[in-house]
Backbone as CSV, one residue per row, in Angstrom:
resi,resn,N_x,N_y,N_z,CA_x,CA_y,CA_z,C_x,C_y,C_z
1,UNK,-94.682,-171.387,-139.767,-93.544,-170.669,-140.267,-92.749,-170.072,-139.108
2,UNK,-91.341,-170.167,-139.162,-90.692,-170.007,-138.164,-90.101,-168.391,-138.415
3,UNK,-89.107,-168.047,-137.293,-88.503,-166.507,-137.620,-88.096,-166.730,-139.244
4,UNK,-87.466,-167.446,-139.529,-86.383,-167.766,-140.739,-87.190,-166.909,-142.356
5,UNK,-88.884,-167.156,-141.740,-89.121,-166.302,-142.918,-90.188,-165.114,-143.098
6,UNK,-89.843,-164.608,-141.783,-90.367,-163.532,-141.318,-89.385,-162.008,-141.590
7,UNK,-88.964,-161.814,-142.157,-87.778,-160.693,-143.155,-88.157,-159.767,-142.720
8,UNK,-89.477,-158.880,-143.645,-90.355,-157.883,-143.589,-90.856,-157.982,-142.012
9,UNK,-91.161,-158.687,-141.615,-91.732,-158.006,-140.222,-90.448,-157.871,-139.234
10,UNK,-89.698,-158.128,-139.054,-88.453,-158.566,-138.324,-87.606,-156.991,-138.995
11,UNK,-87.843,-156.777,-140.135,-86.777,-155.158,-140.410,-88.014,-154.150,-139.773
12,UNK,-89.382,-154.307,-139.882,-90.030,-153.599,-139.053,-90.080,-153.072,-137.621
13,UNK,-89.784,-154.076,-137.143,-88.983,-153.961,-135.761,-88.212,-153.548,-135.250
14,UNK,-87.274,-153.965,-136.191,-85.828,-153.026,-135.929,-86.118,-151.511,-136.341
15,UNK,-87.316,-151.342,-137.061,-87.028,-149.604,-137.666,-87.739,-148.987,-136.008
16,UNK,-88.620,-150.319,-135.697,-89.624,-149.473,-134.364,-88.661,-149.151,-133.210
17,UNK,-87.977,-150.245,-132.853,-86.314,-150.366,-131.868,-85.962,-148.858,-132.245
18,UNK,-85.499,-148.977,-133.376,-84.651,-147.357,-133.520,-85.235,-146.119,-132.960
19,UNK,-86.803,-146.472,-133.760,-87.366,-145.074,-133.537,-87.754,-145.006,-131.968
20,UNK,-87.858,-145.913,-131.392,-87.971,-145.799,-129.567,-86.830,-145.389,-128.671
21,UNK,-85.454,-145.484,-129.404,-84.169,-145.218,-129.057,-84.093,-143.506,-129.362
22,UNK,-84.345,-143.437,-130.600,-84.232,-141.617,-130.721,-85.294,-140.966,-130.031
23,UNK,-86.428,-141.484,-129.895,-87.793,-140.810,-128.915,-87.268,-140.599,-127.232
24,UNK,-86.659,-141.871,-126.932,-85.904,-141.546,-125.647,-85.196,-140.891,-125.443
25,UNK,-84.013,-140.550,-126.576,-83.042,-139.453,-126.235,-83.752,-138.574,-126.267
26,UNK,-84.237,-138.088,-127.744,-84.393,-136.116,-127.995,-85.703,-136.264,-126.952
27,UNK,-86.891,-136.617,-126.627,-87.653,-136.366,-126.039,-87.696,-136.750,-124.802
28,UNK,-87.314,-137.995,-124.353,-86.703,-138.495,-122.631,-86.376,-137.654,-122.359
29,UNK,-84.790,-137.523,-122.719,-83.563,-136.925,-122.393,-82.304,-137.772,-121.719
30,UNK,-83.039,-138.873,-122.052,-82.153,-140.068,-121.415,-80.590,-140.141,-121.815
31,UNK,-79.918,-139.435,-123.171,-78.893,-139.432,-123.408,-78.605,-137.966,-124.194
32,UNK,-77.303,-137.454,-124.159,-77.005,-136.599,-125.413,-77.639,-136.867,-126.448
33,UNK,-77.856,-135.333,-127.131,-78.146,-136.009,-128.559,-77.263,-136.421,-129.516
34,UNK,-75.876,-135.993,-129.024,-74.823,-137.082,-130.323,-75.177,-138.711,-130.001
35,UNK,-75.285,-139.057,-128.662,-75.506,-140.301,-128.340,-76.498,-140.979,-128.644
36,UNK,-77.619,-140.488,-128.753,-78.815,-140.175,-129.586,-78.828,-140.750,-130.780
37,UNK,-78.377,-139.966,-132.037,-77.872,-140.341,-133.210,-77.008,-141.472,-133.179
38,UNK,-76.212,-141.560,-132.556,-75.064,-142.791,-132.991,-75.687,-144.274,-132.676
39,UNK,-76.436,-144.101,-131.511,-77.250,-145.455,-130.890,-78.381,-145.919,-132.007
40,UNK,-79.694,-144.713,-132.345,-80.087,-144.827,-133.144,-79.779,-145.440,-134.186
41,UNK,-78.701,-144.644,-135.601,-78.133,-145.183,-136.251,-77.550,-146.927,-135.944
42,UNK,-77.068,-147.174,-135.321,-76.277,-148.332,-134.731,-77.428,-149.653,-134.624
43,UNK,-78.472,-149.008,-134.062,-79.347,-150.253,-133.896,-80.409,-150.610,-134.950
44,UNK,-80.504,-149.174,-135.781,-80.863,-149.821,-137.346,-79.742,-150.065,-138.357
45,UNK,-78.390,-150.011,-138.337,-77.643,-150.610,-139.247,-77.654,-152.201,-138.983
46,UNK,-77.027,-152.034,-137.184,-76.571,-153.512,-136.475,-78.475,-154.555,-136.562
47,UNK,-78.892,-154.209,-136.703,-80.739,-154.977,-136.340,-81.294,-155.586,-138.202
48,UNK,-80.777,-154.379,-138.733,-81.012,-154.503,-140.340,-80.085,-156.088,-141.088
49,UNK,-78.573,-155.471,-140.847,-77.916,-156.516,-140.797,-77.998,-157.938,-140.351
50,UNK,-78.587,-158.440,-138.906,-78.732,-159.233,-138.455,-80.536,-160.004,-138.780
51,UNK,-80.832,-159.554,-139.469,-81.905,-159.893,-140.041,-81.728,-160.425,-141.297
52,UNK,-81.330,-159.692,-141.888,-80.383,-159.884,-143.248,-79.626,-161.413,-143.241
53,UNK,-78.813,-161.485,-142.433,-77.897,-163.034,-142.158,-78.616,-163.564,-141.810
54,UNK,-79.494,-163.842,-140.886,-80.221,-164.770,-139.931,-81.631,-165.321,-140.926
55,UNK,-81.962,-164.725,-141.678,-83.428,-164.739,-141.910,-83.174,-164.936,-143.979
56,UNK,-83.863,-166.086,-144.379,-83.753,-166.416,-145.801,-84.765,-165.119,-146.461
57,UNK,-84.271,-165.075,-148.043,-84.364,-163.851,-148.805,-86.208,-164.160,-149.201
58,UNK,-87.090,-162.830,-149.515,-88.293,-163.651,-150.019,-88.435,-164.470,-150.841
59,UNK,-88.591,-165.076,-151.377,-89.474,-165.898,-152.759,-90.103,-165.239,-153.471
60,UNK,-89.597,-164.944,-154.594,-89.918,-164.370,-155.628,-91.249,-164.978,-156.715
C-alpha cells in the first residue's frame, strides 16, 4: 500500500508537525508568539488540506 491510502496516519503527522512548530516557539523561543500561532495554525490547515487532495477517502 502506497501513501495514497495512508489518510489517518499522514493527518497524524501533520497534527505532530504542528505541535513541534508551537513547542519551538512558546518553549524554544525560536519565534514570537503571534508567529507562533499563525505558523502553527498554517501548517495544520495547509498539511490537513494537502492530505485531503493527495490521498483517496477511506473505504467504508
Amino acid at each position: 500500500m502506497g501513501l495514497k491510502h495512508k489518510r489517518r496516519e499522514l493527518h497524524g503527522v501533520v497534527g505532530g508537525l504542528g505541535v513541534v512548530v508551537a513547542l519551538a516557539g512558546f518553549v524554544g523561543g525560536w519565534m514570537s508568539v503571534t508567529t507562533t500561532i499563525v505558523v502553527t495554525f498554517g501548517v495544520w490547515i495547509i498539511g490537513a488540506t494537502l492530505v485531503n487532495l493527495l490521498t483517496e477517502p477511506p473505504e467504508r
